[in-house]
PyMOL Python script that loads the backbone (N, CA, C, O; Angstrom):
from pymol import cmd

cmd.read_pdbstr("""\
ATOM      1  N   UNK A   1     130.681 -89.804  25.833  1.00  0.00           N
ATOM      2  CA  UNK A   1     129.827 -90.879  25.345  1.00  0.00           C
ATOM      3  C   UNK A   1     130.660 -91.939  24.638  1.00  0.00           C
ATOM      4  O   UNK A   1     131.779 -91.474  24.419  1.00  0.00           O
ATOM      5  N   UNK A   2     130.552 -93.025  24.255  1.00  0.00           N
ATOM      6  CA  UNK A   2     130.642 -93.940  23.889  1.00  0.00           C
ATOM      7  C   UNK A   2     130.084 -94.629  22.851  1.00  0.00           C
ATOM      8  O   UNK A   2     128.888 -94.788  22.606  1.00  0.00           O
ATOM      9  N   UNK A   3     131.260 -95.116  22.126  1.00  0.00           N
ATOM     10  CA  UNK A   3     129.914 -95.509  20.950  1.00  0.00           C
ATOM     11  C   UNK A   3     128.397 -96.369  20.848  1.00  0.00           C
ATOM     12  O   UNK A   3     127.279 -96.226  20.353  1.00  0.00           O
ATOM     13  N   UNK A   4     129.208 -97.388  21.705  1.00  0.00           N
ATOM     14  CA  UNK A   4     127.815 -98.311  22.080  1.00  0.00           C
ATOM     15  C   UNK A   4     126.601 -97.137  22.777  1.00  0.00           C
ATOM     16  O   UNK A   4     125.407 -97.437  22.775  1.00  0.00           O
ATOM     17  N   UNK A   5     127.033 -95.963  23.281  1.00  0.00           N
ATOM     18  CA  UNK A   5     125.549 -95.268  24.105  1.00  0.00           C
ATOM     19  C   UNK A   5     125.308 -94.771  22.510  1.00  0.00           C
ATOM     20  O   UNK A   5     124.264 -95.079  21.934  1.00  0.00           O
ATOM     21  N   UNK A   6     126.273 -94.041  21.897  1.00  0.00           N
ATOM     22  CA  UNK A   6     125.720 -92.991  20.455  1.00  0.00           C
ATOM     23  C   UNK A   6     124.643 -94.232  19.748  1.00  0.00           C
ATOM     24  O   UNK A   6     123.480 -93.998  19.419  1.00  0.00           O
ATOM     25  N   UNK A   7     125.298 -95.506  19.618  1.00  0.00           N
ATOM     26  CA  UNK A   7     124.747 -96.597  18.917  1.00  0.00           C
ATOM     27  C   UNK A   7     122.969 -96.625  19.485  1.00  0.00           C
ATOM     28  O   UNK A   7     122.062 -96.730  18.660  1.00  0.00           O
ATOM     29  N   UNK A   8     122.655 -96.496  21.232  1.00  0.00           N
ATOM     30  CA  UNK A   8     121.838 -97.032  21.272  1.00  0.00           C
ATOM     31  C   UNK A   8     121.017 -95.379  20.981  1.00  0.00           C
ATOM     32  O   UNK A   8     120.213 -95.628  20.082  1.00  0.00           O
ATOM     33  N   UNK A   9     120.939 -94.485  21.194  1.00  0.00           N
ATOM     34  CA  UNK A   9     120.688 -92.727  20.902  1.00  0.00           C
ATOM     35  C   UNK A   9     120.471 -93.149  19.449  1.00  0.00           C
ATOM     36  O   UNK A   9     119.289 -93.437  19.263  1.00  0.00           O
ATOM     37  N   UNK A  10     121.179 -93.270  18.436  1.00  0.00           N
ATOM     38  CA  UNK A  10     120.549 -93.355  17.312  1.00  0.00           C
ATOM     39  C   UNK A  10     119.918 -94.286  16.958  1.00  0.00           C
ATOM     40  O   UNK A  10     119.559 -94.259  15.780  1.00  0.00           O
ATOM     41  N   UNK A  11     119.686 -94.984  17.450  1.00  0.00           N
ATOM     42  CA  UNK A  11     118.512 -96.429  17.678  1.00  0.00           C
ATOM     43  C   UNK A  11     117.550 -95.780  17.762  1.00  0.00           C
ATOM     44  O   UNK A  11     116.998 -95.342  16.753  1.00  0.00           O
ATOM     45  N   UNK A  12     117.058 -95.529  19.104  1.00  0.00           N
ATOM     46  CA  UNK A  12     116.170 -94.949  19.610  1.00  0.00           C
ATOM     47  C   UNK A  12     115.505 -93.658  18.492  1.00  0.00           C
ATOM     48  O   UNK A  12     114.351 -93.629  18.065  1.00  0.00           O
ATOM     49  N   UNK A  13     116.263 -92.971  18.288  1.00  0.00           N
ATOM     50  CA  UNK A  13     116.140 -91.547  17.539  1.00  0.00           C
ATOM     51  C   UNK A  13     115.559 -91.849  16.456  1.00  0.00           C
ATOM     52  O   UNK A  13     114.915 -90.933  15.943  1.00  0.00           O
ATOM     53  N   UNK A  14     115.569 -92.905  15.892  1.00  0.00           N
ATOM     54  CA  UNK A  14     115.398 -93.261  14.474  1.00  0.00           C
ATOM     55  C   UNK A  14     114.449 -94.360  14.003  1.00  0.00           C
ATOM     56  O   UNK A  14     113.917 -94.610  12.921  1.00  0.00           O
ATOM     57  N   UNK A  15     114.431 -94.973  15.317  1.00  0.00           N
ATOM     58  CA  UNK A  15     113.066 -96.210  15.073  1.00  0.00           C
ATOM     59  C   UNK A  15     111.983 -95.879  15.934  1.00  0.00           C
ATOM     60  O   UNK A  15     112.044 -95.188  16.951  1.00  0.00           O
ATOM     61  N   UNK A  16     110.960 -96.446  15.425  1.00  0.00           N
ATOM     62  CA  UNK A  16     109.400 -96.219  16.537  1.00  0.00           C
ATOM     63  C   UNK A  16     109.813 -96.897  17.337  1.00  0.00           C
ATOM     64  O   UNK A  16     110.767 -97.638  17.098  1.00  0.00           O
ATOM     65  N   UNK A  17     109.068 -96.832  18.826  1.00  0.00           N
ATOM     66  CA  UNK A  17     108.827 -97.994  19.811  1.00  0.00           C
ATOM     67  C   UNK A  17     108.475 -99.090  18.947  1.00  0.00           C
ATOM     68  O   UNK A  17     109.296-100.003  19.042  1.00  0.00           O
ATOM     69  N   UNK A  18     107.502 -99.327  18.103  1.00  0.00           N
ATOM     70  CA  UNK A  18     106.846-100.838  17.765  1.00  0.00           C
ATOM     71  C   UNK A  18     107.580-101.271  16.958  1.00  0.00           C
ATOM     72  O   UNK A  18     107.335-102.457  16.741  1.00  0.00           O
ATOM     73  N   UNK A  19     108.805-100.681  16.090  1.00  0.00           N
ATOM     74  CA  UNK A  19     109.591-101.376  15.421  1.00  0.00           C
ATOM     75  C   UNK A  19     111.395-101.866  16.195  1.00  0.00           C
ATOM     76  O   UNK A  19     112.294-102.593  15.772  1.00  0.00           O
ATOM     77  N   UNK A  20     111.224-100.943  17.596  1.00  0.00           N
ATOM     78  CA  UNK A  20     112.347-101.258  18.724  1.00  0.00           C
ATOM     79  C   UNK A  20     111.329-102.498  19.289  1.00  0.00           C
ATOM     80  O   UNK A  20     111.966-103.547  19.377  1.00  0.00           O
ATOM     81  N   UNK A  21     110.370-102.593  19.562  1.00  0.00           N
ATOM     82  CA  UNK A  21     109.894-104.118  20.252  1.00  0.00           C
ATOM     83  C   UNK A  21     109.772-104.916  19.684  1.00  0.00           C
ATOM     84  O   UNK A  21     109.764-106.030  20.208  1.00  0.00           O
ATOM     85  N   UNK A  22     109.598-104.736  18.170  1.00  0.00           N
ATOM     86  CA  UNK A  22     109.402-105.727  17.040  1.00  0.00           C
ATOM     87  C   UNK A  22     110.859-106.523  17.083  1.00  0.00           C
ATOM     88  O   UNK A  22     110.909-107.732  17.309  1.00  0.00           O
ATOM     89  N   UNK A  23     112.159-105.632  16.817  1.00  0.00           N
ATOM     90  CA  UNK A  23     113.438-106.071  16.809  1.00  0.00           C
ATOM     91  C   UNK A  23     113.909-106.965  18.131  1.00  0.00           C
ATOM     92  O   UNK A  23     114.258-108.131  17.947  1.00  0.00           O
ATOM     93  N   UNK A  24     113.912-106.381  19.499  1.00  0.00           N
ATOM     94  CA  UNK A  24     113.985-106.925  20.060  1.00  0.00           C
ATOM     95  C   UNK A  24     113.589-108.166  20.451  1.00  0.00           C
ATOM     96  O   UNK A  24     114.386-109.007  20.865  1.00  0.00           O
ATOM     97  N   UNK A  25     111.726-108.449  20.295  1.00  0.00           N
ATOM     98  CA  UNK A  25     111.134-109.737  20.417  1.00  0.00           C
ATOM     99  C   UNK A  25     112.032-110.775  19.147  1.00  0.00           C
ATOM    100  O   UNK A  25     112.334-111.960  19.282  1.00  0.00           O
ATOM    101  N   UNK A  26     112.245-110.087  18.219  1.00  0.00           N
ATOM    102  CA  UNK A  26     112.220-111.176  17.579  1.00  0.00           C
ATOM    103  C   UNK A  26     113.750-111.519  17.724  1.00  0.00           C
ATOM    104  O   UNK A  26     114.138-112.291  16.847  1.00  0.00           O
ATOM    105  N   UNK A  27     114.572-111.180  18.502  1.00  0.00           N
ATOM    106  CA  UNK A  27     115.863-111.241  18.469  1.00  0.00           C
ATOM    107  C   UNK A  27     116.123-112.760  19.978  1.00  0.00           C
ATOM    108  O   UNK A  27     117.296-113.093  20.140  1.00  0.00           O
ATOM    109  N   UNK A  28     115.401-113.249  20.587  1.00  0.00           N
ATOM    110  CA  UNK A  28     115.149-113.569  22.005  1.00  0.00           C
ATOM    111  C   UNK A  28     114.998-114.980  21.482  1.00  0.00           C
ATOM    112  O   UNK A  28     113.814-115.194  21.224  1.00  0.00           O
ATOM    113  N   UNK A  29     115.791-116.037  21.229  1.00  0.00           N
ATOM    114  CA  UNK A  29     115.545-117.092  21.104  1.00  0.00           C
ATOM    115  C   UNK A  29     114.429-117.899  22.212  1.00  0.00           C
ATOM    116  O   UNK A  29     113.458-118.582  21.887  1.00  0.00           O
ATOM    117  N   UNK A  30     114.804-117.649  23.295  1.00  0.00           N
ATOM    118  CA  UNK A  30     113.357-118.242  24.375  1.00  0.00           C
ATOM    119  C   UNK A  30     112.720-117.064  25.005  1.00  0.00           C
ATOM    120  O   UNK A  30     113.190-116.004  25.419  1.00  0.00           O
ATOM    121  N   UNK A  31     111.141-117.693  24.949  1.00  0.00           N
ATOM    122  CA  UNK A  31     110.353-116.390  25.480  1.00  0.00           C
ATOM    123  C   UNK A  31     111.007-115.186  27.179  1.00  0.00           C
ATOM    124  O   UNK A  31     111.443-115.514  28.283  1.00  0.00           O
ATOM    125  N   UNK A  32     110.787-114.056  26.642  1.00  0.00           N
ATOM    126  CA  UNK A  32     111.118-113.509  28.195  1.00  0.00           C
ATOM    127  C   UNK A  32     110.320-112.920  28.282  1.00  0.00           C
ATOM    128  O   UNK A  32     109.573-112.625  27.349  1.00  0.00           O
ATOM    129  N   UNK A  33     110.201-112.521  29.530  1.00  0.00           N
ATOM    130  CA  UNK A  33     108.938-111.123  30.110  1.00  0.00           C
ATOM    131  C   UNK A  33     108.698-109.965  29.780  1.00  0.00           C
ATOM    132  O   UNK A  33     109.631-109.223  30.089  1.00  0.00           O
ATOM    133  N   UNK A  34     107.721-109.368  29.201  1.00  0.00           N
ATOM    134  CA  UNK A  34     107.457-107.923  28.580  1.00  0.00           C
ATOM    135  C   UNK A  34     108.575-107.115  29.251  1.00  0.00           C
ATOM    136  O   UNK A  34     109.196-106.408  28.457  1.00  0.00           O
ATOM    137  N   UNK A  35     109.057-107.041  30.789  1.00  0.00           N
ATOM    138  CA  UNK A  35     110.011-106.266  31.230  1.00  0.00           C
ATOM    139  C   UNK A  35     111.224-105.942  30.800  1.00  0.00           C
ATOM    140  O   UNK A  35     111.915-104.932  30.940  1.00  0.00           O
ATOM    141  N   UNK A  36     111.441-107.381  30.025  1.00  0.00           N
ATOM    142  CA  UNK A  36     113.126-107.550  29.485  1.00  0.00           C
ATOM    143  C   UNK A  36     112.728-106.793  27.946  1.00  0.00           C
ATOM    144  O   UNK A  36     113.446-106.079  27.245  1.00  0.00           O
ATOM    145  N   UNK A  37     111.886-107.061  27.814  1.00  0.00           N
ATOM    146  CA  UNK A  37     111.540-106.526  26.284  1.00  0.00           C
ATOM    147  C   UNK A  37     110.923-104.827  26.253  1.00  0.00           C
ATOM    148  O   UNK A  37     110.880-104.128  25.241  1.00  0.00           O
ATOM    149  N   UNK A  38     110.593-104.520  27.285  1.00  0.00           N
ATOM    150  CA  UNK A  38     110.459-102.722  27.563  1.00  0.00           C
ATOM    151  C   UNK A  38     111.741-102.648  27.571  1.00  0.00           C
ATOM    152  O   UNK A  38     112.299-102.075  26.635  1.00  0.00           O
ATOM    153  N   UNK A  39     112.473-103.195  28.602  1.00  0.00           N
ATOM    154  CA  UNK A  39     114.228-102.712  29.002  1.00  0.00           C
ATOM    155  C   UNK A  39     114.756-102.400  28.086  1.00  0.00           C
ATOM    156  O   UNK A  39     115.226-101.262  28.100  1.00  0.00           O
ATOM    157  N   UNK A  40     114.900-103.054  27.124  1.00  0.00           N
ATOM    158  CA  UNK A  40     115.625-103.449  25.671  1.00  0.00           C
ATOM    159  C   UNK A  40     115.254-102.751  24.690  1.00  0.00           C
ATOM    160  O   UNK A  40     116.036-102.352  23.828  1.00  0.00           O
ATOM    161  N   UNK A  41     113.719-102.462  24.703  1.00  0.00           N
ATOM    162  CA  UNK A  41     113.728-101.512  23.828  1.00  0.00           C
ATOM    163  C   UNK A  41     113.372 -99.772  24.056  1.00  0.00           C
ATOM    164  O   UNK A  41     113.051 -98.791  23.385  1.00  0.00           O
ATOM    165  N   UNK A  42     113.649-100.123  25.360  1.00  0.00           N
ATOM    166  CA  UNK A  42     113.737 -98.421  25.822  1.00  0.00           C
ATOM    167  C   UNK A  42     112.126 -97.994  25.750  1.00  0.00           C
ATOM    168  O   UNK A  42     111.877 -96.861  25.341  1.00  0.00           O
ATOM    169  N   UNK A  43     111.354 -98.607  26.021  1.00  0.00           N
ATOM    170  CA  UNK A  43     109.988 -98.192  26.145  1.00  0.00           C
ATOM    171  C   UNK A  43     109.231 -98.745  27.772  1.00  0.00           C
ATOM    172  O   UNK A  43     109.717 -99.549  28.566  1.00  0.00           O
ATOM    173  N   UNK A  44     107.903 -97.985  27.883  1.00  0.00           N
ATOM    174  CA  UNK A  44     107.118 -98.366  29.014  1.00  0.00           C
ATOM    175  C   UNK A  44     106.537-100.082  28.794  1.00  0.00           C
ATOM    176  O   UNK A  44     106.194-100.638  27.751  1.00  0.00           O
ATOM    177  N   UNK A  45     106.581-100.542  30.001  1.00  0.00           N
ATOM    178  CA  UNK A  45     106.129-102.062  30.115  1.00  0.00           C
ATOM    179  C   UNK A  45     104.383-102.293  29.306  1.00  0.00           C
ATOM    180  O   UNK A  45     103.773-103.198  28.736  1.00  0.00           O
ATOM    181  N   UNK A  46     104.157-100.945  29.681  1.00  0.00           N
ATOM    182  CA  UNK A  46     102.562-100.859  28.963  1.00  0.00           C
ATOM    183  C   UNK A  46     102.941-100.739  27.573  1.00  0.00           C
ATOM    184  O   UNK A  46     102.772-101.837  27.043  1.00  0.00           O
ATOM    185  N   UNK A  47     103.313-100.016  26.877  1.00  0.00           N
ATOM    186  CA  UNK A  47     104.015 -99.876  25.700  1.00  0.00           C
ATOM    187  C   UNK A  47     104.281-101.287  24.675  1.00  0.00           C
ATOM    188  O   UNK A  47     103.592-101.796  23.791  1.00  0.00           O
ATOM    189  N   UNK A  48     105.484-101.596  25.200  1.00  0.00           N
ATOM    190  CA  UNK A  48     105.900-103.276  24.973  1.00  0.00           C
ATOM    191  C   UNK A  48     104.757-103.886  25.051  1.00  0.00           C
ATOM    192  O   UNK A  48     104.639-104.390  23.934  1.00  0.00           O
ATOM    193  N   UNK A  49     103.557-104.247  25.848  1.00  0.00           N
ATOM    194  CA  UNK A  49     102.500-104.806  25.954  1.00  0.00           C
ATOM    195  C   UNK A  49     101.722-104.635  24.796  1.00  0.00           C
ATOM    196  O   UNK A  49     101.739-105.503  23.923  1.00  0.00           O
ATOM    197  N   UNK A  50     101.108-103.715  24.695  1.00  0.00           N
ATOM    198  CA  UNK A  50     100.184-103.431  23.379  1.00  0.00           C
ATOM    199  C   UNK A  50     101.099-103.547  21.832  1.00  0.00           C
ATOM    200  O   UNK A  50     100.510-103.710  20.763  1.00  0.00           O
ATOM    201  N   UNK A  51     102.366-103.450  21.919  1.00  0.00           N
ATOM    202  CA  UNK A  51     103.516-103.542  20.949  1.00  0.00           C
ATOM    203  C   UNK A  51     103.363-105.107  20.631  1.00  0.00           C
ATOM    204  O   UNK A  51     102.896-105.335  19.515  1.00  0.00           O
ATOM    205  N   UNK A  52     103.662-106.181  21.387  1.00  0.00           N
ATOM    206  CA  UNK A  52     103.589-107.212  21.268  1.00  0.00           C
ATOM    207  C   UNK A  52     102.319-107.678  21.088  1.00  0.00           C
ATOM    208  O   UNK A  52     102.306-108.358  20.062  1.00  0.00           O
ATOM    209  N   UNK A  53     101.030-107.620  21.711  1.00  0.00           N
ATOM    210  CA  UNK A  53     100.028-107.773  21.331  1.00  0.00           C
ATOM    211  C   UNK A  53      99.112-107.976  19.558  1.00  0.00           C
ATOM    212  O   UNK A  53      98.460-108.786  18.898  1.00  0.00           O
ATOM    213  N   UNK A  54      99.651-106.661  19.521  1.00  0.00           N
ATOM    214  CA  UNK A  54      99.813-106.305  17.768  1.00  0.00           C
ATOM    215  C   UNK A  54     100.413-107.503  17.021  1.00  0.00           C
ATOM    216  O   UNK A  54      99.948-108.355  16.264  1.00  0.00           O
ATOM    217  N   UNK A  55     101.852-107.191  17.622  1.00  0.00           N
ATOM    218  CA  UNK A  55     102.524-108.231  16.509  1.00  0.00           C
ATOM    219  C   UNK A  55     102.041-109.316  16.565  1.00  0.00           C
ATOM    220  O   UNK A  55     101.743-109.743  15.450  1.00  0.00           O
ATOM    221  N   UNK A  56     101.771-110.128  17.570  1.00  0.00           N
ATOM    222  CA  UNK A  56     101.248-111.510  17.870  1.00  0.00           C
ATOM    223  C   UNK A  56      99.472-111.710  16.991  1.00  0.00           C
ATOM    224  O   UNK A  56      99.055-112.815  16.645  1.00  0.00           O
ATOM    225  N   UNK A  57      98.905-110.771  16.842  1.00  0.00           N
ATOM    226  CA  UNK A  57      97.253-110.629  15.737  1.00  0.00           C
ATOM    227  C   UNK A  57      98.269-110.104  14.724  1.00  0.00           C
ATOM    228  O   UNK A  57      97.520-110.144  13.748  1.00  0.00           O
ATOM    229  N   UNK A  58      99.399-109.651  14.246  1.00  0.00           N
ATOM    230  CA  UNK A  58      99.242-109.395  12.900  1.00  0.00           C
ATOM    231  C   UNK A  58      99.994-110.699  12.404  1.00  0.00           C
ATOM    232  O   UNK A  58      99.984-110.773  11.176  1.00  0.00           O
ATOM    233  N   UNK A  59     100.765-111.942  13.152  1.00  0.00           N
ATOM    234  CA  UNK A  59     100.805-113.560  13.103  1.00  0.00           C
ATOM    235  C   UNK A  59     102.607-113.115  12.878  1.00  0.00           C
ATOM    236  O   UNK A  59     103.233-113.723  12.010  1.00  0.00           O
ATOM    237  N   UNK A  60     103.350-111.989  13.761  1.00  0.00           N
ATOM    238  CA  UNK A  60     104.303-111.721  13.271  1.00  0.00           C
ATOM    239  C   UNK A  60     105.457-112.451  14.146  1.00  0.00           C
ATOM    240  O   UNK A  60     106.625-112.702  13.851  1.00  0.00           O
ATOM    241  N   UNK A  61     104.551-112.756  15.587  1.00  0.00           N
ATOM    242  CA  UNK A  61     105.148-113.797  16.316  1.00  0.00           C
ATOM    243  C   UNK A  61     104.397-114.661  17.195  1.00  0.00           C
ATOM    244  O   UNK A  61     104.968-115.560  17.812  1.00  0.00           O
TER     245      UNK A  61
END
""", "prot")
cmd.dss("prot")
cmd.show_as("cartoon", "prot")
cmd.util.cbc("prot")
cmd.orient("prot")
């Protein structure tokens, strides 16, 4: 392994999905597609969907 994989393993291991989509969205200077934002944060496209949804009613983006 590699550090960058250990890096993304303890990512994962240690944050929820909605706070890995939270990070990611908000990291994306121009909008991209829920796909790039499942990819990224290691979750289902449905997932990311209702993830972002949230954030967007709680006015977080």
């Amino acid at each position: 392994m590699t550090e960058t994989t250990d890096g993304f393993e303890v990512w994962i291991e240690h944050t929820s999905a909605f706070d890995r989509v939270q990070s990611v969205a908000r990291s994306v200077s121009k909008p991209k597609p829920v796909s790039y934002i499942a990819e990224e944060a290691h979750v289902a496209e449905n997932t990311a969907r209702d993830h972002l949804e949230r954030l967007v009613e709680l006015n977080v983006l």
